[in-house]
C-alpha positions in Angstrom: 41.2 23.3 -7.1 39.3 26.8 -6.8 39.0 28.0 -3.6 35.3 29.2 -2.3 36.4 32.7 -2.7 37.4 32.0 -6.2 34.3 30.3 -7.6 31.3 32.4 -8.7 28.5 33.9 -6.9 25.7 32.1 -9.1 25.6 28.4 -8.9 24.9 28.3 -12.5 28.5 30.2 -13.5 29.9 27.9 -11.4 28.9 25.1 -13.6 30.0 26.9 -16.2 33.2 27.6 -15.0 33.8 24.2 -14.3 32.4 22.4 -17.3 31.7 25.5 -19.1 33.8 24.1 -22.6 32.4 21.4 -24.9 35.2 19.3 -24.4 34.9 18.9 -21.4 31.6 17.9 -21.6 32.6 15.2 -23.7 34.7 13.8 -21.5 32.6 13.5 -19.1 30.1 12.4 -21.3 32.6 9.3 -22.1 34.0 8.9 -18.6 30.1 8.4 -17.3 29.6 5.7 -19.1 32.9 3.8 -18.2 36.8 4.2 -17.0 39.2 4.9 -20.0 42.1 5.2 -20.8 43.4 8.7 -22.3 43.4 6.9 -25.9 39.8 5.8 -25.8 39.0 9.1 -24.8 40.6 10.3 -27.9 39.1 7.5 -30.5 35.9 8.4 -28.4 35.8 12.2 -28.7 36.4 13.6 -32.8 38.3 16.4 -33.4 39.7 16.8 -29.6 43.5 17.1 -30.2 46.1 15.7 -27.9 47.2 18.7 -26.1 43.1 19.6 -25.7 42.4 16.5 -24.2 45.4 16.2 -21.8 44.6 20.3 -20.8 41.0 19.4 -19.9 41.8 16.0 -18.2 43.8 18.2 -15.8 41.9 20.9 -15.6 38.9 18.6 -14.7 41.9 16.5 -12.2 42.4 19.8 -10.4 38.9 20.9 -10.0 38.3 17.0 -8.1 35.8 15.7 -11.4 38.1 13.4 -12.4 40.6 10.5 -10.9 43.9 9.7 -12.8 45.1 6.5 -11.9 48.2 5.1 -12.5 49.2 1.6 -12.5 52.9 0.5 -12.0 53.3 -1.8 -14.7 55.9 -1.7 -17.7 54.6 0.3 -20.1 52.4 2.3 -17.0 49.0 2.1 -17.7 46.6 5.6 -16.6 43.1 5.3 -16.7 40.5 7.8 -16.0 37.5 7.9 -14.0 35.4 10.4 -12.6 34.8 10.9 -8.8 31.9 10.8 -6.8 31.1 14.7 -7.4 31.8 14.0 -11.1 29.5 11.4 -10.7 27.0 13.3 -9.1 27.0 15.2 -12.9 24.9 12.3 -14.4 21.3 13.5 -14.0 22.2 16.7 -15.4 24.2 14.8 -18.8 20.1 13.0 -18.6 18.6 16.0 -18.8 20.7 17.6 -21.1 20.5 14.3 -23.7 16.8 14.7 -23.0 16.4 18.4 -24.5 19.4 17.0 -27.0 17.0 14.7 -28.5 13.8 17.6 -27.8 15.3 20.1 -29.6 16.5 17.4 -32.6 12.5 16.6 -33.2 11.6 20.4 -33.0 13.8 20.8 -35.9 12.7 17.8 -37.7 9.2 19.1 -37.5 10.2 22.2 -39.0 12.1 20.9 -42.4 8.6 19.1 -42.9 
């Protein structure tokens, strides 16, 4: 986890910084709407690659947005979920589905 000193100055680079990369976004995308395991996050998320996925599920582990849990059973079973501050994310995914689906008309309108 980044230290105070560490993060940026402007609230807004700090966002980016943390979820700056659009994979992460879609994990956090996924993980909002439930717990998963790391293979539905990969059926869930085309194109992501293993190694991507397992970099940015740590990355986001290590920043405190995301829990890994890990069950003691035989195969172990880890499932993902995001915390409360990665929880706190959701009105901003709103907004950004919002302007998503804003922007989608806009250029609709304009092929017309």
């Amino acid at each position: 986890m980044m230290t105070k000193d560490e993060l940026p100055e402007c609230p807004v680079a700090t966002v980016v910084e943390l979820i700056g990369n659009k994979w992460k976004l879609l994990i956090i995308r996924n993980l909002l709407a439930n717990t998963s395991r790391f293979n539905e996050l990969l059926k869930g998320i085309p194109g992501i690659s293993q190694k991507v996925l397992t970099d940015n599920l740590r990355s986001l582990e290590a920043n405190g947005l995301v829990d890994r849990t890990v069950y003691p059973e035989v195969p172990p079973r880890v499932e993902y979920s995001l915390t409360d501050i990665g929880q706190s994310l959701n009105p901003l995914f709103e907004s950004i589905a919002s302007w998503g689906d804003l922007y989608k008309s806009f250029i609709a309108e304009k092929e017309q």
